[in-house]
C-alpha positions in Angstrom: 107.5 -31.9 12.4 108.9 -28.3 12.2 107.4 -25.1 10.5 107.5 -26.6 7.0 106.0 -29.8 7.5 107.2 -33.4 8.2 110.7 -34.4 6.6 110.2 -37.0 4.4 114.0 -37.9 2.1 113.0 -39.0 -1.5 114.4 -41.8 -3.7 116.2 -41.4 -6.3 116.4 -43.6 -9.8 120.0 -44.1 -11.6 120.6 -42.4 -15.1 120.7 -45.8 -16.6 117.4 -47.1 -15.1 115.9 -43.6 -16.1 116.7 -43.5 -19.6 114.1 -46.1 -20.9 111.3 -45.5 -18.5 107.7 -43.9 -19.2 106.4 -40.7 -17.3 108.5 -37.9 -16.3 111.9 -38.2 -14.8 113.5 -35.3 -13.0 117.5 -35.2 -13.5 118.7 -32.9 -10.4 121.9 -31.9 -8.9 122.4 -34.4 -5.9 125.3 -32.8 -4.4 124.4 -31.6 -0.7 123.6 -28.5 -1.9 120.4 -26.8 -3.0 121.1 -26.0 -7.4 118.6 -23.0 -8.0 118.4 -24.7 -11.3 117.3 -27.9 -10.2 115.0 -26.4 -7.1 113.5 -24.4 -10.2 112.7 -27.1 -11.9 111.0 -29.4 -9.6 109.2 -26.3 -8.3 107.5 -26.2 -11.3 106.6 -29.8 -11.7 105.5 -29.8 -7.9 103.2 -26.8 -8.3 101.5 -28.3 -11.5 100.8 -31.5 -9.6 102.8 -33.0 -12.6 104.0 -36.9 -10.9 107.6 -37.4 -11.6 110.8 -39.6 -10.3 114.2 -38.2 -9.0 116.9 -39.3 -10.9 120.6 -38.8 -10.2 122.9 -38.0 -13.0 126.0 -39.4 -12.0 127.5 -43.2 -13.0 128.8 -45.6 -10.1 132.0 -43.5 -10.5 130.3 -40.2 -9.7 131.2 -38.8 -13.1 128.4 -37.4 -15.6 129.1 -39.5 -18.6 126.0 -40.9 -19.4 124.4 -37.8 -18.9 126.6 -36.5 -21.6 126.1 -39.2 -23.6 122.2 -38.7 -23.5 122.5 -34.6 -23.7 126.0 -33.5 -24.6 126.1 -31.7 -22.4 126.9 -32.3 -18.0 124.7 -29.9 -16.1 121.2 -30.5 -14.4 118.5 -30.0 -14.2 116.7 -32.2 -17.7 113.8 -33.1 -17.6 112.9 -36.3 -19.4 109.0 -37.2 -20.6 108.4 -40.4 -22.1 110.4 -40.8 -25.5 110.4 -37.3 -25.8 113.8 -35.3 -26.8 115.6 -34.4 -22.9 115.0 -30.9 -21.9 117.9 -29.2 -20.3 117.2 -25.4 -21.0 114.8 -23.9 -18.5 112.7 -22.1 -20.9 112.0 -25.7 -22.7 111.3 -27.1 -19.4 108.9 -24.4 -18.2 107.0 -24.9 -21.4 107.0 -28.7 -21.2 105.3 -28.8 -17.8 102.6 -25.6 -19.2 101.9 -28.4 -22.0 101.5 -31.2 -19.3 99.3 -29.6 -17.1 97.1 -26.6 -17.1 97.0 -26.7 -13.4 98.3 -23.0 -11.5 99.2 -21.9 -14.9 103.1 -20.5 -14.4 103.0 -18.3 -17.7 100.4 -15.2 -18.1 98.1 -15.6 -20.7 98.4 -11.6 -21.8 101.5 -11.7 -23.9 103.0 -8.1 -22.3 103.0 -9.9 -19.1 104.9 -13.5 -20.3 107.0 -11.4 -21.9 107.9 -10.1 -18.1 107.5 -13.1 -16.4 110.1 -15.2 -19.1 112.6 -11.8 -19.1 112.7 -11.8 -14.9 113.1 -15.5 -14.7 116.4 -15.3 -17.5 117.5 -12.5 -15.1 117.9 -15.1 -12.7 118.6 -18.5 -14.3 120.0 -17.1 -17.5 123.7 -17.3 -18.9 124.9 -13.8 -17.0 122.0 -13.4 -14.3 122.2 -14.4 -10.7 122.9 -17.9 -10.4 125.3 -17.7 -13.3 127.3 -14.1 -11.3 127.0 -15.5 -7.9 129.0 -19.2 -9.6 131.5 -16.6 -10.6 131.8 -15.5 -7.1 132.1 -19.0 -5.5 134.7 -19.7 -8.0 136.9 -17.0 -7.0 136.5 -17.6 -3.2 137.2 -21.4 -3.5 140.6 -20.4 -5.4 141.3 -17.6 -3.3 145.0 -18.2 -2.1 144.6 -18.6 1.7 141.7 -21.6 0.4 142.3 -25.2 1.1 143.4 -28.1 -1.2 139.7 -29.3 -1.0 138.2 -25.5 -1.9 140.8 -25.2 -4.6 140.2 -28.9 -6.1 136.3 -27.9 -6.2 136.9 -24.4 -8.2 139.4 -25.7 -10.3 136.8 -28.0 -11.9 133.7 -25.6 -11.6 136.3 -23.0 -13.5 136.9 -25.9 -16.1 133.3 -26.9 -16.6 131.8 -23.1 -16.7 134.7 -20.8 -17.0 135.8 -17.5 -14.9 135.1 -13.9 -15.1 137.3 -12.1 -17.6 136.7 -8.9 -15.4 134.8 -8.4 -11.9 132.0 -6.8 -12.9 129.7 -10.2 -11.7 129.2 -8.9 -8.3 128.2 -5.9 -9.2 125.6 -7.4 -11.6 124.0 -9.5 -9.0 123.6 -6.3 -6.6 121.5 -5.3 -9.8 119.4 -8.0 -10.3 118.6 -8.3 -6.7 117.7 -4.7 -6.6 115.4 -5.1 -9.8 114.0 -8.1 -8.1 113.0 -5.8 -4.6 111.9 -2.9 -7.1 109.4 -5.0 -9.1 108.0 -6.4 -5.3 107.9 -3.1 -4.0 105.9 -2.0 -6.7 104.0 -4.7 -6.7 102.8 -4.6 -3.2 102.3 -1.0 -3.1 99.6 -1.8 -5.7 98.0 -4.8 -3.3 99.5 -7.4 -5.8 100.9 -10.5 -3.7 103.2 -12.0 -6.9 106.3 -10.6 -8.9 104.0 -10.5 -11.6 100.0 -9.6 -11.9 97.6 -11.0 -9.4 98.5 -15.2 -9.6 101.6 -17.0 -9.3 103.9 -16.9 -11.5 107.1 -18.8 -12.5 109.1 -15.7 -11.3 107.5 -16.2 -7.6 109.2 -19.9 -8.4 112.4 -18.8 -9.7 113.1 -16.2 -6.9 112.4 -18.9 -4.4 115.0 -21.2 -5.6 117.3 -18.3 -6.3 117.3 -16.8 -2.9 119.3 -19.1 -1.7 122.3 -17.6 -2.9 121.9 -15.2 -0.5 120.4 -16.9 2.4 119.5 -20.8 2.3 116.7 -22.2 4.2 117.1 -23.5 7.6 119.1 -26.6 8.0 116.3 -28.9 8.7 114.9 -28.4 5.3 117.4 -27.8 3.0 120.6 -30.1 4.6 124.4 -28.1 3.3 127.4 -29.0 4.3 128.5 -25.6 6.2 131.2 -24.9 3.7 128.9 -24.5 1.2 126.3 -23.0 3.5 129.1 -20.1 3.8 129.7 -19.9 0.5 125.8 -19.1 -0.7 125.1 -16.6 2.4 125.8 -13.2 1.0 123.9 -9.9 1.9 124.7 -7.6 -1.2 126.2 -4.0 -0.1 124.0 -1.8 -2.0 120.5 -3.3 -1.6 118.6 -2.2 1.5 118.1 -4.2 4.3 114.7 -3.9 4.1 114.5 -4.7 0.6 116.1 -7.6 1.5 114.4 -8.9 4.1 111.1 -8.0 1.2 112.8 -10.7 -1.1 113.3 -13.4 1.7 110.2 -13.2 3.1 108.4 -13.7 -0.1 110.7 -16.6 -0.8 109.6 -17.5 2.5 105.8 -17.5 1.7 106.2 -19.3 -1.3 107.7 -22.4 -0.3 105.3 -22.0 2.8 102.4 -22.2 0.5 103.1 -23.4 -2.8 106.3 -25.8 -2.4 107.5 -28.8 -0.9 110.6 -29.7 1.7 112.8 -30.9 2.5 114.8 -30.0 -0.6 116.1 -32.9 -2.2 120.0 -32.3 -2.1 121.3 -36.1 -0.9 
């Protein structure tokens, strides 16, 4: 037992098993590390109360084939519901579990506000937000010249499979979005609001959770990294405050205190 509850590891199904199976099947990253993508997404089906099985993408050769196959295409998270087309954006998978379950609603009712809530989350999950910049980052520090074999290996295919930065500019656009994330929770609380968004939880109290970790991951009992990797998340961006910082993690804190469940799922 520790402060976030008893550790309990969960199963996971093969791809092949998964593919023909009823109920809702949960393809995350299985790699020792915690994906925000994939913390996202079972955030969201965990908070809804929505039942699902972990399924691991990768064949007996560790390759992502069949997931291919299934999605063409050879990230995670997808979500799969019964014979239902896979879901890997996650905008289609945010609006699969609202359908599923009108339990803790994740998406304001008043348009203005789902408008927010959808624009913060791409901010962070999006093609160009945080997870997408800090990628970029990792990239270049795994082929940074003084890096080993192994570092260089791993970059070499993450710079295959998602590209690099034509300029450097992706540091400085996470120091942005991490700012616009402490303004918006700054102003928030200053109003006696709790959440990133209105009164309730929201899926941007989710997203930020998972998110945060690319600047500091959880403890080591609950979310288990190989210390490489651990390394390569932890980053404390020059221009945000320290207490605005320490804002963010805290409410990331919070939420996985009340609202989330550990260990994450990363072996």
């Amino acid at each position: 037992m520790n402060a976030y509850g008893d550790i309990e590891m969960p199963e996971w199904t093969p791809l092949d098993q998964a593919i023909d199976a009823q109920g809702v099947r949960l393809v995350l990253a299985r790699l020792g590390v915690p994906s925000p993508w994939s913390e996202f997404c079972r955030a969201i089906f965990d908070v809804k109360s929505i039942p699902y099985s972990l399924v691991d993408a990768r064949d007996v050769q560790g390759t992502y084939r069949p997931l291919k196959s299934l999605t063409a295409q050879e990230s995670v998270p997808v979500v799969l519901i019964d014979r239902e087309r896979p879901r890997s954006n996650w905008l289609d998978q945010l609006y699969a579990a609202e359908r599923l379950s009108s339990k803790t609603p994740l998406l304001p009712s008043a348009v203005a506000e789902r408008a927010i809530v959808v624009g913060l989350v791409a901010e962070l999950c999006g093609e160009g937000g945080l997870g997408w910049c800090r990628r970029l980052q990792f990239i270049d520090e795994l082929l940074a010249q003084d890096s080993t074999a192994r570092d260089k290996q791993v970059g070499g295919y993450l710079k295959a499979k998602y590209g690099a930065a034509s300029d450097r500019d992706y540091e400085s656009r996470s120091e942005s979005i991490v700012a616009l994330m402490a303004d918006r929770l700054r102003s928030q609380k200053a109003a006696g609001r709790l959440m990133f968004v209105g009164e309730n939880l929201s899926a941007v109290d989710l997203a930020w959770a998972a998110f945060a970790a690319l600047l500091q991951p959880l403890p080591e009992p609950v979310c288990p990294m190989h210390s490489r990797w651990r390394d390569l998340f932890s980053w404390i961006p020059k221009t945000v405050p320290a207490d605005d910082l320490s804002l963010l993690l805290t409410h990331r804190d919070r939420i996985y205190h009340d609202f989330l469940k550990l260990p994450i799922p990363t072996l």
